[in-house]
HTML snippet that shows the backbone in 3Dmol.js (N, CA, C, O; Angstrom):
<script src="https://3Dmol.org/build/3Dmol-min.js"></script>
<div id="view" style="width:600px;height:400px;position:relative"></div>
<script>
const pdb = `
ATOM      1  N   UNK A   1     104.984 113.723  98.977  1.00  0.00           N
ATOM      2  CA  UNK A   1     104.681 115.111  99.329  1.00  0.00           C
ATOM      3  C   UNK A   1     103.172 115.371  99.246  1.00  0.00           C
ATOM      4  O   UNK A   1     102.483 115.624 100.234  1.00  0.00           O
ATOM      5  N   UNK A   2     102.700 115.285  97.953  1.00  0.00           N
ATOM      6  CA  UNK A   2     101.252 115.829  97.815  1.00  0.00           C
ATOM      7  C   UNK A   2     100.525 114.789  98.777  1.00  0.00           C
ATOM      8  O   UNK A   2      99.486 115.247  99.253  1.00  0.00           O
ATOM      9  N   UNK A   3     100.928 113.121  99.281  1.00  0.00           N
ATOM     10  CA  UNK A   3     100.397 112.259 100.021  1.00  0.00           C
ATOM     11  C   UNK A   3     100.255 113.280 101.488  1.00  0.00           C
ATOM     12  O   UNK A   3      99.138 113.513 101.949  1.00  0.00           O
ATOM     13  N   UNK A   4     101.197 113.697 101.970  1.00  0.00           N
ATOM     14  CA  UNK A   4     101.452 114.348 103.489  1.00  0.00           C
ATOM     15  C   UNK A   4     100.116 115.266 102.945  1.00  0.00           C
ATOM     16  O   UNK A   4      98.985 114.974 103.334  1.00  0.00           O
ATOM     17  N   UNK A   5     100.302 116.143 102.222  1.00  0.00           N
ATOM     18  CA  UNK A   5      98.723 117.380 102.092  1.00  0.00           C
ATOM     19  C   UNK A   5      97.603 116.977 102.108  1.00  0.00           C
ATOM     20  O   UNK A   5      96.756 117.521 102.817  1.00  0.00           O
ATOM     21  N   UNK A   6      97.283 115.752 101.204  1.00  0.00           N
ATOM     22  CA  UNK A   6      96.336 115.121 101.564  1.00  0.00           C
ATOM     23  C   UNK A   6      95.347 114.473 103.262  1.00  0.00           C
ATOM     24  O   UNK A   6      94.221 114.290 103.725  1.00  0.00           O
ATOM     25  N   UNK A   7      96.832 114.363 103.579  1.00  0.00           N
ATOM     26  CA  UNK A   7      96.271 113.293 105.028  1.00  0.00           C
ATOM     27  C   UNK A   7      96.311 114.589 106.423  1.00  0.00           C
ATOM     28  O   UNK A   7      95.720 114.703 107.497  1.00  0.00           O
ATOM     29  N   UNK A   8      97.350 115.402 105.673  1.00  0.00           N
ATOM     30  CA  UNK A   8      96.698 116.861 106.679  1.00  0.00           C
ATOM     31  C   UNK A   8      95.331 117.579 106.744  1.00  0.00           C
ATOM     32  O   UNK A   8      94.549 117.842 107.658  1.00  0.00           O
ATOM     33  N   UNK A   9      95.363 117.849 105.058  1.00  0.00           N
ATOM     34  CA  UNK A   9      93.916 118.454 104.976  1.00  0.00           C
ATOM     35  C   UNK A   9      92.597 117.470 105.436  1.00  0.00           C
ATOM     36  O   UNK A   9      91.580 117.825 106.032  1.00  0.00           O
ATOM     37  N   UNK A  10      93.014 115.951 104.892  1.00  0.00           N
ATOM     38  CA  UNK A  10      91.880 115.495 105.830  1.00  0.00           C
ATOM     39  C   UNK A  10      91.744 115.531 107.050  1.00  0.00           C
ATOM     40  O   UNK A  10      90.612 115.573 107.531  1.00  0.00           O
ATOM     41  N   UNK A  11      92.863 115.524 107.837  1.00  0.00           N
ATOM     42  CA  UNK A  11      92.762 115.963 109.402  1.00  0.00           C
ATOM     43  C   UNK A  11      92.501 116.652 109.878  1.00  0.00           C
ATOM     44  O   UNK A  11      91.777 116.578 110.870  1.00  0.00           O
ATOM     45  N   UNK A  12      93.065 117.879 109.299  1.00  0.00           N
ATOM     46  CA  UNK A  12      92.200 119.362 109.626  1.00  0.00           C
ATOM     47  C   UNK A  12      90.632 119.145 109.756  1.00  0.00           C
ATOM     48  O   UNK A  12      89.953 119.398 110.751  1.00  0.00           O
ATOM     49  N   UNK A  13      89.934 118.307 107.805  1.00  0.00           N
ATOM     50  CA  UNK A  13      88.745 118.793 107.805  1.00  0.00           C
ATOM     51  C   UNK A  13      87.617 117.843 108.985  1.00  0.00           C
ATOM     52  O   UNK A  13      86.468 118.137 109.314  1.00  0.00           O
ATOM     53  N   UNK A  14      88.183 117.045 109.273  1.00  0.00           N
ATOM     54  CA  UNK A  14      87.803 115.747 110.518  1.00  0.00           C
ATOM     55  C   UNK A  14      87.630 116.637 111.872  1.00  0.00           C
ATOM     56  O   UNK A  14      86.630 116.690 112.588  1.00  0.00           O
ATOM     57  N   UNK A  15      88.900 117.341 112.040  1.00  0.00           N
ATOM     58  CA  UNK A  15      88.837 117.624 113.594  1.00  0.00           C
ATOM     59  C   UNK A  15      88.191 118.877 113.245  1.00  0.00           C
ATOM     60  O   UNK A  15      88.614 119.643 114.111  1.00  0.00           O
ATOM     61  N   UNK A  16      87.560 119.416 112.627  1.00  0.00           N
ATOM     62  CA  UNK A  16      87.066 120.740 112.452  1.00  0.00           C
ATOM     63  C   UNK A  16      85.829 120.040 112.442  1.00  0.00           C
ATOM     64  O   UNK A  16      85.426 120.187 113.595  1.00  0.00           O
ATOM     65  N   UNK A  17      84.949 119.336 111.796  1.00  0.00           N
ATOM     66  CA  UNK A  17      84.067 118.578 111.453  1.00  0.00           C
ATOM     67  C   UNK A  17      83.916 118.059 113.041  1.00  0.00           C
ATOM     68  O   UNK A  17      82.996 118.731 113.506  1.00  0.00           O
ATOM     69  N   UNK A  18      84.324 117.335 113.861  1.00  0.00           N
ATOM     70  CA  UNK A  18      84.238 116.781 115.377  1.00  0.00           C
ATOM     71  C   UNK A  18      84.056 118.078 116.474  1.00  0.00           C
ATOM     72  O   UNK A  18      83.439 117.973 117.535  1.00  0.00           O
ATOM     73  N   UNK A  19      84.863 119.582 115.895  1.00  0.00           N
ATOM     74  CA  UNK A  19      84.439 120.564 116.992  1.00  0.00           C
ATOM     75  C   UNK A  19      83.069 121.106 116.833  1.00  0.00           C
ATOM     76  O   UNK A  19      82.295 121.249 117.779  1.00  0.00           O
ATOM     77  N   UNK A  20      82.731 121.476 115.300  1.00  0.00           N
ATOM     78  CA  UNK A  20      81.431 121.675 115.057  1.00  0.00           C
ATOM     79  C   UNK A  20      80.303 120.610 115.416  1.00  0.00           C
ATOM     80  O   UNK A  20      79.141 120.972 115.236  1.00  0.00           O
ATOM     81  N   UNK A  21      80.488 119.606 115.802  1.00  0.00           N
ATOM     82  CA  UNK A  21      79.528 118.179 116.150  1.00  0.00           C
ATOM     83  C   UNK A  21      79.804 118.719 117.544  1.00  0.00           C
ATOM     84  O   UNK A  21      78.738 119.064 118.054  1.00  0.00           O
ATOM     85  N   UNK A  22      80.851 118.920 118.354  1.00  0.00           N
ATOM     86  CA  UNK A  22      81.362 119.089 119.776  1.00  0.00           C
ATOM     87  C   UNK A  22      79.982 120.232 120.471  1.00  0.00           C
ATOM     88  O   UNK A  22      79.230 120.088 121.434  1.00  0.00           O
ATOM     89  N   UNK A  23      80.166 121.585 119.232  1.00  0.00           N
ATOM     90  CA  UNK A  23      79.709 122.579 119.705  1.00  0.00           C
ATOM     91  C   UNK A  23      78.105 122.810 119.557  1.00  0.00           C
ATOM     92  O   UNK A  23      77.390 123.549 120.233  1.00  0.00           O
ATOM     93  N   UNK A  24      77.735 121.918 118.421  1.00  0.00           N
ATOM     94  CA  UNK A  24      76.402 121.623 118.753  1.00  0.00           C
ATOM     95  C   UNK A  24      75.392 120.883 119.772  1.00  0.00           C
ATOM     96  O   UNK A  24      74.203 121.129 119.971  1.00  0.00           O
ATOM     97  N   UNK A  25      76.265 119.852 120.391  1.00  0.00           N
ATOM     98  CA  UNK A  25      75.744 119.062 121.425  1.00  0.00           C
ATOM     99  C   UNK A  25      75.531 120.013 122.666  1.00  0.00           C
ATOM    100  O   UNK A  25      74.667 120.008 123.543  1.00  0.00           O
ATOM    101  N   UNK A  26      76.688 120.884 122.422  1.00  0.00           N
ATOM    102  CA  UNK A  26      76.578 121.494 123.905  1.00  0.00           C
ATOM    103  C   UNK A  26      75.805 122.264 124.090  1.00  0.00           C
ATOM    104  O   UNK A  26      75.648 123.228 123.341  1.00  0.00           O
ATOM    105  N   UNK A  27      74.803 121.947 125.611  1.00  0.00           N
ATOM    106  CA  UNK A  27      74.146 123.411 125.745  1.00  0.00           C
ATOM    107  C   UNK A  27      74.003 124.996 125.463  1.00  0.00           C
ATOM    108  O   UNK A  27      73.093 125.636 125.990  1.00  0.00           O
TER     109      UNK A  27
END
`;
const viewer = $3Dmol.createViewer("view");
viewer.addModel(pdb, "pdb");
viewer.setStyle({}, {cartoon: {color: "spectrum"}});
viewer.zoomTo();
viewer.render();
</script>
């Protein structure tokens, strides 16, 4: 259980982390 929260919250904080990298590149 607490394994699944773990590997969500890191996913969340990754793809949140990749839109903010996304939204800086862009013009």
């Amino acid at each position: 259980m607490w394994c699944g929260i773990g590997y969500l919250s890191a996913e969340a904080l990754s793809s949140s982390i990749m839109g903010a990298a996304k939204r800086m590149d862009a013009p």
